[in-house]
C-alpha positions in Angstrom: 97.4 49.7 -103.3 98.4 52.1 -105.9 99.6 51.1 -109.6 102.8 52.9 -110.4 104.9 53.5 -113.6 107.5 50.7 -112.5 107.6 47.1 -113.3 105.2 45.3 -111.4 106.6 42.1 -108.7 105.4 39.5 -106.3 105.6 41.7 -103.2 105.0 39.5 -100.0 102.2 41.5 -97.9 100.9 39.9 -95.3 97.8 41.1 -92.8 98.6 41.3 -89.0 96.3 43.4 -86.5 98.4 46.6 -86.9 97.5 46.3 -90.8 99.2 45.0 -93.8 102.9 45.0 -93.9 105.1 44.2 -97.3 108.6 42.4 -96.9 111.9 44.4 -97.1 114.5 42.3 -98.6 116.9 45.1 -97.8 116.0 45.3 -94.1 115.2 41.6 -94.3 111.7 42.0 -92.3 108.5 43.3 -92.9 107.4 46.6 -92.5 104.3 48.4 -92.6 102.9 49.0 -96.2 102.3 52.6 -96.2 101.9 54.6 -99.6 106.0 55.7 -99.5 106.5 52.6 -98.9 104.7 50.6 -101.8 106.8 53.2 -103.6 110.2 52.2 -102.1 109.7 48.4 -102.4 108.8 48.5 -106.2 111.5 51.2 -107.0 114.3 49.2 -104.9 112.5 46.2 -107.0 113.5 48.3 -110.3 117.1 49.2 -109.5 117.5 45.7 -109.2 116.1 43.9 -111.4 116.1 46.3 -114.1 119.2 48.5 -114.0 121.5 45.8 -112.0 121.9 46.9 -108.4 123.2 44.2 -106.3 120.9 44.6 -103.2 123.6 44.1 -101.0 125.0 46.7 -101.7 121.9 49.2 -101.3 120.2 50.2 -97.7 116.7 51.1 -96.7 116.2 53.8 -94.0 119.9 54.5 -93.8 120.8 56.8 -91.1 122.9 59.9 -91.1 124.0 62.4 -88.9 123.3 66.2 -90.2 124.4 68.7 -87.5 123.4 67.6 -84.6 119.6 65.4 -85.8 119.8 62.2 -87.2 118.0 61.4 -90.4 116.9 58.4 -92.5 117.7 58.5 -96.2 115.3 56.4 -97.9 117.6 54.2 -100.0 121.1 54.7 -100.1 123.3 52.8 -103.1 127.0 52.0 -102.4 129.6 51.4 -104.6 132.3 48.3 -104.4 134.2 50.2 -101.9 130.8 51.2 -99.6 131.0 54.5 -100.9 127.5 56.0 -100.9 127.0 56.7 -104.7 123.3 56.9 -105.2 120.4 58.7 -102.5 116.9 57.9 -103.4 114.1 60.1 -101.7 110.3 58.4 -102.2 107.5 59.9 -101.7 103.8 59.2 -101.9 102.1 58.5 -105.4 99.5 61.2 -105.0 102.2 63.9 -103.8 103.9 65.8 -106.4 107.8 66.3 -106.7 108.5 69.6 -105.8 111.5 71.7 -105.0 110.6 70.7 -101.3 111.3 67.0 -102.2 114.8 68.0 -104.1 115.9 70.2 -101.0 115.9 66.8 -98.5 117.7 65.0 -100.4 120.2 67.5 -100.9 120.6 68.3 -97.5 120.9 64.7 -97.3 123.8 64.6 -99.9 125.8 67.5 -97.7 126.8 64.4 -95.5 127.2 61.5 -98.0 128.4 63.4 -101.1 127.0 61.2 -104.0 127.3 61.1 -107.4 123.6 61.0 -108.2 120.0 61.5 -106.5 116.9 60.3 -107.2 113.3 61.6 -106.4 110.6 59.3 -106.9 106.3 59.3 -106.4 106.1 56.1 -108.1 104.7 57.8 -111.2 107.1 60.3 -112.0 111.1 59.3 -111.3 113.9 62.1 -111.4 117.5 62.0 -111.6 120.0 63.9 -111.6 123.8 63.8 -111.5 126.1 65.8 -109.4 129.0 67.9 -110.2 130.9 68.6 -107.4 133.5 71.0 -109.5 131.2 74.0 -110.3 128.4 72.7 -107.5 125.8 72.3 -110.1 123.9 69.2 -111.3 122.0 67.9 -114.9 119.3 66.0 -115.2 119.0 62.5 -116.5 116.7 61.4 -119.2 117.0 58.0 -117.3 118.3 56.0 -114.2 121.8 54.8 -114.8 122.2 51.0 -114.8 124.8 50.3 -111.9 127.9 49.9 -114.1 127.4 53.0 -115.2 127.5 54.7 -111.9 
């Protein structure tokens, strides 16, 4: 698969005849191991182990209902209360984060109203923080550890 600027783990990927497939410890099954999804598993693996997230407290694929579709946010962070807090949008590592990328996640955000989103190829991570008084955001120079959420 593709090396990525995160901390390496010991991802379980197992073959079957559809392909390979990598565990979800989120979703708590394997899923197929697609590029976005080499992506997901080693940022979720980040958050974690890195900056604190408690993974029960985080979701993979979380749906939402915006208008009348439903959507799947890729990683949704809760806080204490299950308030979402953080949305995490991944995309492939050879696509580039555009203004494209930023404008799901915030449509996203107009139904879970979070504090923070994060866009992610793997390679380049972004983050930004959300002011809900003047509807404008800033961007981080990092990810915030989970206490700091």
């Amino acid at each position: 698969m593709y090396a990525l600027n995160l901390p390496t783990f010991d991802a379980k990927i197992r073959k079957t005849p559809n392909g390979l497939e990598i565990f979800d410890p989120l979703r708590r099954k394997y899923v197929s191991l697609t590029p976005e999804e080499w992506v997901r598993q080693h940022f979720v693996h980040y958050l974690i182990s890195e900056k604190g997230y408690p993974a029960s407290l985080m979701a993979n694929e979380a749906m939402i209902r915006l208008n009348s579709l439903t959507k799947r946010c890729d990683t949704v962070v809760y806080d204490n209360s299950l308030r979402p807090v953080v949305i995490c949008e991944f995309k492939k590592p050879d696509i580039e984060i555009t203004q494209q990328a930023f404008d799901q996640v915030v449509r996203y955000n107009i139904v879970l109203k979070v504090k923070y989103l994060i866009v992610s190829n793997g390679m380049s991570h972004y983050c930004c923080k959300m002011n809900y008084e003047d509807m404008s955001f800033d961007y981080l120079q990092e990810i915030p550890e989970y206490g700091d959420l």
